[in-house]
PyMOL commands that place a pseudoatom at each C-alpha (Angstrom):
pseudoatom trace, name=CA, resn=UNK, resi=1, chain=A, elem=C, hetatm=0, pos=[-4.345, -10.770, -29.501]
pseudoatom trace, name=CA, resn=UNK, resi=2, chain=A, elem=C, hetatm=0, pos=[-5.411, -12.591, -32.554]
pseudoatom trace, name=CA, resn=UNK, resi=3, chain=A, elem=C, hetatm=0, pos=[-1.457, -13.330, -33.417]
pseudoatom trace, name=CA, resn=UNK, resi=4, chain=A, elem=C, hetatm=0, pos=[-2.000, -15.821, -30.578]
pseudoatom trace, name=CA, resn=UNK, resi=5, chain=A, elem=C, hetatm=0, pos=[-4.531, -17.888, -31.604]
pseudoatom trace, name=CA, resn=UNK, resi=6, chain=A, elem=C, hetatm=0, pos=[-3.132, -21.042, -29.405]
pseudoatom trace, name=CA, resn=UNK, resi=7, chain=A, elem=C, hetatm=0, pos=[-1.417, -19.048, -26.455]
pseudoatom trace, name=CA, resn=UNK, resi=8, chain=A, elem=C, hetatm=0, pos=[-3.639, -15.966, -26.184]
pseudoatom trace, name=CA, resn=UNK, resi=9, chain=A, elem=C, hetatm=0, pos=[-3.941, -16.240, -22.098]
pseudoatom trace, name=CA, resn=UNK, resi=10, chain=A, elem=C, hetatm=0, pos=[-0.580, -16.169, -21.129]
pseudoatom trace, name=CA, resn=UNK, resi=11, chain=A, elem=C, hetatm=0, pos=[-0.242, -13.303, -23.693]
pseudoatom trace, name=CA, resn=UNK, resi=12, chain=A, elem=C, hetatm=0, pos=[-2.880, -11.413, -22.169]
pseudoatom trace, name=CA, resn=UNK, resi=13, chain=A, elem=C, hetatm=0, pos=[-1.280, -12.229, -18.649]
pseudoatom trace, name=CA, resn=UNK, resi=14, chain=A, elem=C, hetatm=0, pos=[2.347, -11.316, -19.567]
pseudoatom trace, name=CA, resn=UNK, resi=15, chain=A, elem=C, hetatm=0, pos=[1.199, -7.917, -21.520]
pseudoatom trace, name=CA, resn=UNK, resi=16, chain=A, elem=C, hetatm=0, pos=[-1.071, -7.068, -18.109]
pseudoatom trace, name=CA, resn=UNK, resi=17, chain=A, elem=C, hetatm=0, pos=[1.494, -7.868, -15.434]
pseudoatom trace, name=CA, resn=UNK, resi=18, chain=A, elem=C, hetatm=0, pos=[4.129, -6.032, -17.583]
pseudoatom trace, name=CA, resn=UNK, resi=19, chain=A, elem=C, hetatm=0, pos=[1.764, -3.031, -17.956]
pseudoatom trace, name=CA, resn=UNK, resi=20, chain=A, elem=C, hetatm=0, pos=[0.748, -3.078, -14.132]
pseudoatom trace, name=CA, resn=UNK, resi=21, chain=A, elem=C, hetatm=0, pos=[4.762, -3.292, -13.534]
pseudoatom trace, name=CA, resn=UNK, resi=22, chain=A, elem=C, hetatm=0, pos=[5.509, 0.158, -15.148]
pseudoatom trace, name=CA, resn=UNK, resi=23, chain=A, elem=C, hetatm=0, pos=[3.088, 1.435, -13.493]
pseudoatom trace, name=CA, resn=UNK, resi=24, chain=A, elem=C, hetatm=0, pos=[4.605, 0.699, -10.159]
pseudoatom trace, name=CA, resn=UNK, resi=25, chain=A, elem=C, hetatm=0, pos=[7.575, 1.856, -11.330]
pseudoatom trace, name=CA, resn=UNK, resi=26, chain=A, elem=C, hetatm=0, pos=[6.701, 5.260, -12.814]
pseudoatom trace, name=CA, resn=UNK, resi=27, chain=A, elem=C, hetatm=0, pos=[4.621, 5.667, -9.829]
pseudoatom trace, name=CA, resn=UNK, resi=28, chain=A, elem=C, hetatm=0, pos=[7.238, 4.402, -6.997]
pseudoatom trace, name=CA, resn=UNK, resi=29, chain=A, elem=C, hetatm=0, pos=[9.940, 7.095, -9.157]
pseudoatom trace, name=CA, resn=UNK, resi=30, chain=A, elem=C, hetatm=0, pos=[7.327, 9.927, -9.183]
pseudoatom trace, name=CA, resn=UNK, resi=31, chain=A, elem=C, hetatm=0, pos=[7.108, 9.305, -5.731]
pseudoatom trace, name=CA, resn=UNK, resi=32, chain=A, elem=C, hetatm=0, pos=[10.121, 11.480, -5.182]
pseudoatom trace, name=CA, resn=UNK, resi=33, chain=A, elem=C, hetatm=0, pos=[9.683, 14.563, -7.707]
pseudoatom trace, name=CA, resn=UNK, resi=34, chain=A, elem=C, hetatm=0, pos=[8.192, 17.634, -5.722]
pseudoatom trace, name=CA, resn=UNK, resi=35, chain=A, elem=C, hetatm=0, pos=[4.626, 18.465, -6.201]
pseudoatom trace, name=CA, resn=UNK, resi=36, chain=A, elem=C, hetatm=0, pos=[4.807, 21.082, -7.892]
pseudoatom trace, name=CA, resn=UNK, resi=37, chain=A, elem=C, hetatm=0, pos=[2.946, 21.957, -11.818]
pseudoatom trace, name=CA, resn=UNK, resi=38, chain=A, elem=C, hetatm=0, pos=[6.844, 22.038, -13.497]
pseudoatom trace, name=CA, resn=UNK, resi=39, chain=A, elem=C, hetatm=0, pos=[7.480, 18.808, -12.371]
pseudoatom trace, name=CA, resn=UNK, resi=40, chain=A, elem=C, hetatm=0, pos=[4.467, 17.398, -13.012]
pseudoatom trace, name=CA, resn=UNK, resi=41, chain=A, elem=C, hetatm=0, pos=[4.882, 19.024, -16.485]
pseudoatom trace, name=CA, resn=UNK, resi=42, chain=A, elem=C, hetatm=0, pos=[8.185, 18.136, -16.849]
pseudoatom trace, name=CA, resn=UNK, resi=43, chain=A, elem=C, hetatm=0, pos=[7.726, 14.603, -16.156]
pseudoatom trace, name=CA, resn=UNK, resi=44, chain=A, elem=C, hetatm=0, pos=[5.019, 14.517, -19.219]
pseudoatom trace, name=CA, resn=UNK, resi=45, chain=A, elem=C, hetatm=0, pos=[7.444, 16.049, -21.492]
pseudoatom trace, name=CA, resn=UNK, resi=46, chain=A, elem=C, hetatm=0, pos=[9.979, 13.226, -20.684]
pseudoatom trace, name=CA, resn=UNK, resi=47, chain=A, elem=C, hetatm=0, pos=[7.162, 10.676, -21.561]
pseudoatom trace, name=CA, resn=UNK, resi=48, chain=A, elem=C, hetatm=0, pos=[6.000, 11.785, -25.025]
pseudoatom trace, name=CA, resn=UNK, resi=49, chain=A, elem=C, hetatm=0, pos=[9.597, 12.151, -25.481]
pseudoatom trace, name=CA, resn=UNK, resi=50, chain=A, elem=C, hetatm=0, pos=[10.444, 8.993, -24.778]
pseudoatom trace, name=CA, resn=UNK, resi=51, chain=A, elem=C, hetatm=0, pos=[7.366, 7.893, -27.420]
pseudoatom trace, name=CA, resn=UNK, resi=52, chain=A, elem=C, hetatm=0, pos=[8.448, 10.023, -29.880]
pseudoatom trace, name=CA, resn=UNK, resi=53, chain=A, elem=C, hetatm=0, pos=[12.053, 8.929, -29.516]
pseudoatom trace, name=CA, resn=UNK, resi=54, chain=A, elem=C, hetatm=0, pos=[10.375, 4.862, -29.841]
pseudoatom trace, name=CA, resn=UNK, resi=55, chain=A, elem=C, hetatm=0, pos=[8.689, 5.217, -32.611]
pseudoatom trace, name=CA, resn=UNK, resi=56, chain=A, elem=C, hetatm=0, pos=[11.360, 6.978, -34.494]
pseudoatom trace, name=CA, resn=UNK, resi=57, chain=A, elem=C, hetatm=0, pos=[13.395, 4.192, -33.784]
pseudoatom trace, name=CA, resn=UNK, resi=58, chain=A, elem=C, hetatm=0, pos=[10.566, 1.756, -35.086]
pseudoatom trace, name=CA, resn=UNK, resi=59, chain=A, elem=C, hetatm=0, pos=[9.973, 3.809, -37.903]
pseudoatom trace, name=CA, resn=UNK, resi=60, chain=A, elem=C, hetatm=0, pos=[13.764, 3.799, -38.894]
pseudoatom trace, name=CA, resn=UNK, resi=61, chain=A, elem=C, hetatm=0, pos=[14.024, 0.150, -38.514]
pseudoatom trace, name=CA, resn=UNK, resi=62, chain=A, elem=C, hetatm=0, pos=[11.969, -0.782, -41.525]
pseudoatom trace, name=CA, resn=UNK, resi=63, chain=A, elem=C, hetatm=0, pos=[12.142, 2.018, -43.669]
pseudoatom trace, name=CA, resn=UNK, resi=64, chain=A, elem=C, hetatm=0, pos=[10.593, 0.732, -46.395]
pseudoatom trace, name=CA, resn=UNK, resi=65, chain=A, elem=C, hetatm=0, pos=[7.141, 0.012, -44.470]
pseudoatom trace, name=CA, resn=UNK, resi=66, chain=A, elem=C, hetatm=0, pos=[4.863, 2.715, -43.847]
pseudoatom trace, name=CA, resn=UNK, resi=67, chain=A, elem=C, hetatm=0, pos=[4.371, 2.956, -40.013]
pseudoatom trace, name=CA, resn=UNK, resi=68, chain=A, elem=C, hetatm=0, pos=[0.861, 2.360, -39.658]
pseudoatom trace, name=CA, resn=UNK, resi=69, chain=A, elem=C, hetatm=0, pos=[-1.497, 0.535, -37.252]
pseudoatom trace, name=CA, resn=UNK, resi=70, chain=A, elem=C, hetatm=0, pos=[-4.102, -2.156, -38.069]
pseudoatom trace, name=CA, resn=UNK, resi=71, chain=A, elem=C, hetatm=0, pos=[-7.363, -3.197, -36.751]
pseudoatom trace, name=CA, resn=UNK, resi=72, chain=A, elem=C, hetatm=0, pos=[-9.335, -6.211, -37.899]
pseudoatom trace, name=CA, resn=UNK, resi=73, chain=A, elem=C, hetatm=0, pos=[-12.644, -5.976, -37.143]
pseudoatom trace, name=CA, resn=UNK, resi=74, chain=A, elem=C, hetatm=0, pos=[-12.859, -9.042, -35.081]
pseudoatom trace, name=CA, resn=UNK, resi=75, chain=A, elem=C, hetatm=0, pos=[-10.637, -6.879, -32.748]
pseudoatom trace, name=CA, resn=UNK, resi=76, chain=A, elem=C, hetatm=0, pos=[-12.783, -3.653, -33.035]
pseudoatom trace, name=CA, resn=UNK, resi=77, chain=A, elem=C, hetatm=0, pos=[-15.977, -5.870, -32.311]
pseudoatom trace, name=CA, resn=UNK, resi=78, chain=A, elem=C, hetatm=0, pos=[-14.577, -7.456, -29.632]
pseudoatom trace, name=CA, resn=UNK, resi=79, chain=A, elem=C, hetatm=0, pos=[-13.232, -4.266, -28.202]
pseudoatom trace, name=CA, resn=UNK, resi=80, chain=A, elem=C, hetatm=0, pos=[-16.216, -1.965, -28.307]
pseudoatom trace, name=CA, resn=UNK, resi=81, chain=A, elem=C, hetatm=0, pos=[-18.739, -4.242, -28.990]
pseudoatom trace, name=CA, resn=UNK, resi=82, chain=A, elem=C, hetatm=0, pos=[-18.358, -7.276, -26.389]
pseudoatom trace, name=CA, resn=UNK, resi=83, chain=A, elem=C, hetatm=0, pos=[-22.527, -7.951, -26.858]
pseudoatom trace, name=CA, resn=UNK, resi=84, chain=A, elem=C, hetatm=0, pos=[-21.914, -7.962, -30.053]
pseudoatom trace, name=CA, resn=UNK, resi=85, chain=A, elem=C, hetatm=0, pos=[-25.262, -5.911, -30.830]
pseudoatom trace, name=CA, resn=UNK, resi=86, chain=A, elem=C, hetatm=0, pos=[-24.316, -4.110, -33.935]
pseudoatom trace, name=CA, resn=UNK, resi=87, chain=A, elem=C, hetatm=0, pos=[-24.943, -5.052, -37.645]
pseudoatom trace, name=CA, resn=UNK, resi=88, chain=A, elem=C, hetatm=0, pos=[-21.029, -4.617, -38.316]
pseudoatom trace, name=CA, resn=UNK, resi=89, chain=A, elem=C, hetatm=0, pos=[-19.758, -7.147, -35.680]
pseudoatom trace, name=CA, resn=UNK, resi=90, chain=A, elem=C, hetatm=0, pos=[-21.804, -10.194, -36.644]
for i in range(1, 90): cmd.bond("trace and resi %d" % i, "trace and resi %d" % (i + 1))
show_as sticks, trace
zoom trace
């Protein structure tokens, strides 16, 4: 969340409530597929679809920037180091 140096709360918040909402919703639609292995199988195809079908999209809307991710080591530290113990994250 470092892009919200001022407002990094409420951005927390808002990405956690909108993460806990899709959850509720995949779960309240899986609710009514059959339990069964195909659907259950079925259903995961649909999501990495639906990834793959995202980041194609993201991918093809700046094509002249590599699709890559980036982690700043503030983040890393702060993400897998919270005690901030090792040498690195000081």
């Amino acid at each position: 969340m470092e892009f919200f140096e001022k407002n990094g709360g409420p951005a927390v918040a808002l990405m956690g409530a909108t993460q806990f909402a899709v959850a509720g919703l995949i779960s309240a639609v899986s609710n009514f597929l059959p339990e069964t292995l195909l659907s259950i199988t079925l259903s995961q195809l649909a999501c990495s679809v639906m990834c793959i079908i995202l980041l194609w999209a993201l991918a093809t809307k700046t094509p002249n920037k590599p699709l890559t991710v980036e982690f700043s080591r503030r983040a890393v530290c702060a993400n897998f180091c919270p005690l901030q113990l090792h040498t690195v994250c000081k």
